[in-house]
C-alpha positions as CSV (number, residue, x, y, z in Angstrom):
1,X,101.8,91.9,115.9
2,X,100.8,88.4,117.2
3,X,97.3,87.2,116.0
4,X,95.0,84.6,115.7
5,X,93.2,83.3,112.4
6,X,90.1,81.1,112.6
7,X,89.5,78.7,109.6
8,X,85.8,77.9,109.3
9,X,84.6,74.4,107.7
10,X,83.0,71.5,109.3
11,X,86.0,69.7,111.8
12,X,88.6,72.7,112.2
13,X,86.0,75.0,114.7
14,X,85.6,72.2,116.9
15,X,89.4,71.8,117.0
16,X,89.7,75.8,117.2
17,X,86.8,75.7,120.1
18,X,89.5,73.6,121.9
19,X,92.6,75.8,121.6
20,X,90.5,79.0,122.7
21,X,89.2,77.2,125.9
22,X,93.2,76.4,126.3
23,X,94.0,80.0,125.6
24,X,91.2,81.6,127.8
25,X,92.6,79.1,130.7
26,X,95.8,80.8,130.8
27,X,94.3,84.4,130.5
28,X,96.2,84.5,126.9
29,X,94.3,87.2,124.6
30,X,95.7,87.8,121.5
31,X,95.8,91.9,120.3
32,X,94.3,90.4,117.2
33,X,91.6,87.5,115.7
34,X,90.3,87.2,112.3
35,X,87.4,84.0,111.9
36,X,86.4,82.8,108.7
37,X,83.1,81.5,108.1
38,X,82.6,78.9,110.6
39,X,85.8,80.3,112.8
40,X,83.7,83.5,113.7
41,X,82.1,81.8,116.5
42,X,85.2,80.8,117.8
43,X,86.8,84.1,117.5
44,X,83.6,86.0,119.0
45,X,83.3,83.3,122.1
46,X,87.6,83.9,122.5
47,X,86.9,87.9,122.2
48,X,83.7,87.7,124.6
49,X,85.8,85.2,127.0
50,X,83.1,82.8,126.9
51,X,85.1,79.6,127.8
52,X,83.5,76.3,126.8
53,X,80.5,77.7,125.1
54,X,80.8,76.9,121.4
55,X,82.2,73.4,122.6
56,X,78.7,73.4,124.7
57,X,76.6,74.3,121.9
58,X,77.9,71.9,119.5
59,X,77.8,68.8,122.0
60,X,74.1,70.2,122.9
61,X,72.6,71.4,119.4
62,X,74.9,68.8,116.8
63,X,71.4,66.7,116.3
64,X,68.6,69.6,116.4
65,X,67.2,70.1,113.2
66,X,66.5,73.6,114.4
67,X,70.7,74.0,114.8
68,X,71.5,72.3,111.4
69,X,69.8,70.5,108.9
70,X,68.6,70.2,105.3
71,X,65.0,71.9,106.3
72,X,66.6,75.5,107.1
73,X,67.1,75.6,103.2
74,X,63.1,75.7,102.5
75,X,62.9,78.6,105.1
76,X,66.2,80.5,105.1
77,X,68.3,79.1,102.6
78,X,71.0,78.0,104.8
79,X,72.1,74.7,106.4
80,X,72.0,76.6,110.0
81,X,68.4,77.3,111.1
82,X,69.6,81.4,111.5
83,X,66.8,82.3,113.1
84,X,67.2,79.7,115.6
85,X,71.0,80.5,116.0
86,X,70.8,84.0,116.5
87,X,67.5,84.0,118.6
88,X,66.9,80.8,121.1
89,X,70.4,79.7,121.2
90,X,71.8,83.2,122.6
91,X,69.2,83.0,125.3
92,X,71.0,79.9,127.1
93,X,73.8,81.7,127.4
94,X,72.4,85.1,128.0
95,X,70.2,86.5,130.8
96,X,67.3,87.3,128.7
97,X,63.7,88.9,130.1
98,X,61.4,86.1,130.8
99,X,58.7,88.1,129.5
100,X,57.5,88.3,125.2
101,X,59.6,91.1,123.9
102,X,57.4,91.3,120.7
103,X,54.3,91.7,123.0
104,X,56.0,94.1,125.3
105,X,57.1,96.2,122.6
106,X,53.4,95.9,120.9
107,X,52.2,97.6,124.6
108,X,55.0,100.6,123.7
109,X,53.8,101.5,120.6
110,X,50.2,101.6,122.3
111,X,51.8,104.4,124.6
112,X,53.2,106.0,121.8
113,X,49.9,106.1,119.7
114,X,48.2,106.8,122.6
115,X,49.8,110.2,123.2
116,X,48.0,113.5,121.8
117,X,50.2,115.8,121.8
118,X,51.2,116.6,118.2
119,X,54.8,117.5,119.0
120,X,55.2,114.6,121.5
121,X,53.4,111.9,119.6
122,X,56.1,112.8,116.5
123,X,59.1,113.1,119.0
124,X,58.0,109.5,120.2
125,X,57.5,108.2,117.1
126,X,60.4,109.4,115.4
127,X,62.6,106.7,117.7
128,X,60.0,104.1,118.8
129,X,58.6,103.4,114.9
130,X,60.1,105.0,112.4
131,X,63.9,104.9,114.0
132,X,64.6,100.7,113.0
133,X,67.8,100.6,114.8
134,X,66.9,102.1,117.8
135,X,64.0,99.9,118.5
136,X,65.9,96.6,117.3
137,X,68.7,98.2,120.1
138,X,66.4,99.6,122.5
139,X,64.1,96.0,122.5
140,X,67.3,93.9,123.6
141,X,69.5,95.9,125.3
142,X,70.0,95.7,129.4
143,X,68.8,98.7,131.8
144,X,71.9,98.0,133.9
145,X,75.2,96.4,134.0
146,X,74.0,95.0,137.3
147,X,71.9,95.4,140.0
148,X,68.2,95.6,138.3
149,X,67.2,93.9,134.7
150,X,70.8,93.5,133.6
151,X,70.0,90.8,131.1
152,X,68.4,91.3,127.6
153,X,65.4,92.9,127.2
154,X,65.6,94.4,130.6
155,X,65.6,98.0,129.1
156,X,62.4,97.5,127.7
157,X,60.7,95.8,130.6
158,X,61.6,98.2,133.1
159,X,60.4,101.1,130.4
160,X,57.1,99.3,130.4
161,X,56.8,98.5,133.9
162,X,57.5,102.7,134.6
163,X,55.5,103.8,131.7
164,X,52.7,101.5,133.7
165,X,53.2,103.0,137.0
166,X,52.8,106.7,135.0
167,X,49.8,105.6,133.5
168,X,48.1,104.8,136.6
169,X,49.5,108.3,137.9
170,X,48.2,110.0,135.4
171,X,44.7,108.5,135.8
172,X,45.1,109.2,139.9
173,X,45.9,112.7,139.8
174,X,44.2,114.5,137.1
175,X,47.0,117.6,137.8
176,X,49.5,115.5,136.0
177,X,49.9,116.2,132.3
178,X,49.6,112.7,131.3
179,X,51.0,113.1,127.8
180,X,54.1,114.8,129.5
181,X,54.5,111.8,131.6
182,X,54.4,108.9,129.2
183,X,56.7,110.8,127.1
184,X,59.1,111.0,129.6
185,X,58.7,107.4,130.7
186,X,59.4,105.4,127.9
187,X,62.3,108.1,127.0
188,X,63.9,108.6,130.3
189,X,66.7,105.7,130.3
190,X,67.0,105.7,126.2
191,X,70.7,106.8,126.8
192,X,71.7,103.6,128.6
193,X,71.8,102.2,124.8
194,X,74.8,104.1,124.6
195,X,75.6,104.3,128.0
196,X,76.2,100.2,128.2
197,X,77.8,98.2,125.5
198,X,75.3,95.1,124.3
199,X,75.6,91.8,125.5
200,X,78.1,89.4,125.8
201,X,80.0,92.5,126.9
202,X,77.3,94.7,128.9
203,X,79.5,96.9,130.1
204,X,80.0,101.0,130.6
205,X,81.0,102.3,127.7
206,X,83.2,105.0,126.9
207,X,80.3,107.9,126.7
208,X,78.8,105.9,129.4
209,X,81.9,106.3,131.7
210,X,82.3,110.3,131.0
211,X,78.7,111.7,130.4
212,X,76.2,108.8,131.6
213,X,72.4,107.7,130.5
214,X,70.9,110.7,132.1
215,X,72.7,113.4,130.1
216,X,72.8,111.6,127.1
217,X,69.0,110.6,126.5
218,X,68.4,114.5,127.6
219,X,71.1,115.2,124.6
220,X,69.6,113.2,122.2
221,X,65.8,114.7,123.0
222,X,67.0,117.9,122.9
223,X,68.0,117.3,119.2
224,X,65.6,115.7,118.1
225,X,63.1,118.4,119.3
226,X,64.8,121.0,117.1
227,X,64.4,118.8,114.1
228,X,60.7,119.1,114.3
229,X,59.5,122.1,112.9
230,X,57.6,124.7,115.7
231,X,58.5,122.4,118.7
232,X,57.5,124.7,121.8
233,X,61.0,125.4,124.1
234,X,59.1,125.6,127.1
235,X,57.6,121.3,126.5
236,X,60.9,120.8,125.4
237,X,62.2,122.0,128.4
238,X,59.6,120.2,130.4
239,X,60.5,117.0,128.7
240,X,64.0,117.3,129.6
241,X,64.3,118.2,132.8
242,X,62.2,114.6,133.6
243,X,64.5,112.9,132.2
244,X,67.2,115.1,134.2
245,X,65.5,114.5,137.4
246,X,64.1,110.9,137.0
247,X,67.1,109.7,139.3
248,X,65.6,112.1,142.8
249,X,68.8,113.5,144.1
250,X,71.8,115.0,143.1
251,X,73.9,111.8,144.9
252,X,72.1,109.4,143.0
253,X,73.3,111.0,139.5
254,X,70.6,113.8,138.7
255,X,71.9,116.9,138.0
256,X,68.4,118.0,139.0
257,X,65.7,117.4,141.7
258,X,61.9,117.1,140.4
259,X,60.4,120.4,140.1
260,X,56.8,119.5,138.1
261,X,54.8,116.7,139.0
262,X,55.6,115.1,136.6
263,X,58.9,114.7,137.3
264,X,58.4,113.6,140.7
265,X,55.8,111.0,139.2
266,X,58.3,109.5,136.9
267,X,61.6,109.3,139.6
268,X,58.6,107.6,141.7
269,X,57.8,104.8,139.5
270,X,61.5,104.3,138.5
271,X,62.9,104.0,141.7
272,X,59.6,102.0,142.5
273,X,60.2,99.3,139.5
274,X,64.4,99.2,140.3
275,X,64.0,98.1,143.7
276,X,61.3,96.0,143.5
277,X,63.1,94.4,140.4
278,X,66.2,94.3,142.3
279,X,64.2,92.4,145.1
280,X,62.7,90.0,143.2
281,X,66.6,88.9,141.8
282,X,67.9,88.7,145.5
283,X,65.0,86.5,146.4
284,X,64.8,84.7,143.2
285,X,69.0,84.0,143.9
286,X,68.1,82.5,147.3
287,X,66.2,79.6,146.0
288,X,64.1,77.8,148.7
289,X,66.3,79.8,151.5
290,X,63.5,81.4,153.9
291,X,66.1,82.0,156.4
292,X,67.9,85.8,157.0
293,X,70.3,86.9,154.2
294,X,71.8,89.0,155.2
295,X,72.8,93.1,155.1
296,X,72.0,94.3,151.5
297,X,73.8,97.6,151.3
298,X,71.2,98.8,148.4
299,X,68.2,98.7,151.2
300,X,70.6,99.2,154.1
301,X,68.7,96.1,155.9
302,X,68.8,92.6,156.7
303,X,66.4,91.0,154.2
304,X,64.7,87.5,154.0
305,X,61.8,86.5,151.8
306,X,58.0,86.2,153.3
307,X,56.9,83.5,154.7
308,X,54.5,81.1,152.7
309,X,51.0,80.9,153.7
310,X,50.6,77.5,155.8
């Protein structure tokens, strides 16, 4: 088997970073790549097919003390300012929310403490506190390989944004079981963390391709429901079929139409929050362009952006 190995040290990466620019060129990839040390980001840019990036960080970064420098060793005990390398850097390369993920998540665990219901508010908290991984995954992941919030931190955006709309639902029509609602808001697209691989990749994963977000989040509520003692069938039942009809219609991937309120409430707001979101991309794409853009096949319509108060 052919293969690649990836020294680290201090000049043989930036030699490396050249051959796997060279190799990416020519759409070579290798079945195999080990990096060491410093190689790994050459071998995880080559994997990822990130042409020119570490070349780009290096040129951009080699001065920032942030990057490298004696003063990560009082804070982190390394040359490279981790924090730094893993957190801001990734961000110029990645689509990432423009919104504060640590305060957006802060407004999630409100929700979650907010809720009364003893079996909900344990069901929530068992993934949104007490479940590390999932809310490390959940807080960066995308809601979408394209279309709306397909960047970093769009899962929990659009969860917020939803769980918002349901709020104000809730408070609106006082028929709506509101701990019912928020429930299924910030649950009802927790199976696109399985359903999409993470960043650089963001792409359908294997479960994603054969059972999708829908059915798994419903899966993954389901058992987690039977793992807390005296958990009523019929609020489970509830609970999942929102999440089973948050999509509307049978050709837009539920394999249920709303039948509670709630339900409807929640497939509202989505669908609400995904095209708006979606909107705000096209027009954000188009620049200063006030002109006509054309047929948008999403919205079935010609679309241009308002025109500016004079």
């Amino acid at each position: 088997m052919n293969g690649l190995v990836l020294e680290g040290g201090t000049f043989r990466p930036i030699f490396s970073s050249g051959v796997m620019d060279a190799l990416l060129t020519e759409d070579i990839m290798l079945p195999y790549c080990i990096g060491v040390s410093a190689g790994i980001a050459d071998g995880v840019s080559y994997i990822s097919k990130q042409k020119g990036r570490n070349l780009d960080i290096i040129t951009k970064y080699r001065n920032d003390k942030r990057y490298m420098g004696p003063g990560n060793y009082r804070k982190q005990k390394s040359l490279f300012g981790l924090d730094f390398v893993f957190g801001e850097i990734p961000a110029d390369y990645i689509p990432t929310t423009d919104k504060d993920i640590k305060e957006m998540y802060a407004k999630v665990v409100a929700y979650v403490n907010s809720v009364k219901n003893p079996y909900l508010s344990k069901l929530l908290k068992m993934f949104f506190v007490e479940d590390k991984e999932f809310v490390k995954e959940f807080c960066r992941h995308s809601a979408a390989k394209s279309v709306h919030h397909g960047f970093m931190g769009g899962l929990l955006e659009h969860t917020l944004s939803v769980t918002n709309m349901c709020e104000y639902f809730a408070g609106a029509y006082p028929l709506i079981h509101r701990d019912l609602l928020i429930t299924a808001a910030l649950f009802h697209d927790m199976g696109k963390i399985d359903e999409i691989a993470p960043f650089p990749r963001n792409d359908y994963t294997d479960d994603g391709q054969l059972l999708g977000h829908i059915f798994i989040g419903a899966q993954k509520i389901s058992a987690a429901a039977a793992a807390i003692p005296g958990f009523p069938k019929k609020l489970e039942n509830e609970l999942v079929h929102c999440i089973l009809a948050h999509h509307g219609k049978l050709e837009f991937g539920s394999p249920k139409v709303p039948a509670l309120m709630e339900a409807m409430a929640l497939h509202l707001a989505d669908n609400a929050d995904a095209k708006l979101q979606t909107l705000t991309e096209v027009f954000h794409q188009a620049g200063d362009n006030m002109e006509w853009l054309g047929f948008n096949r999403m919205f079935e319509s010609n679309l241009r952006q308002t025109s500016p108060e004079e």
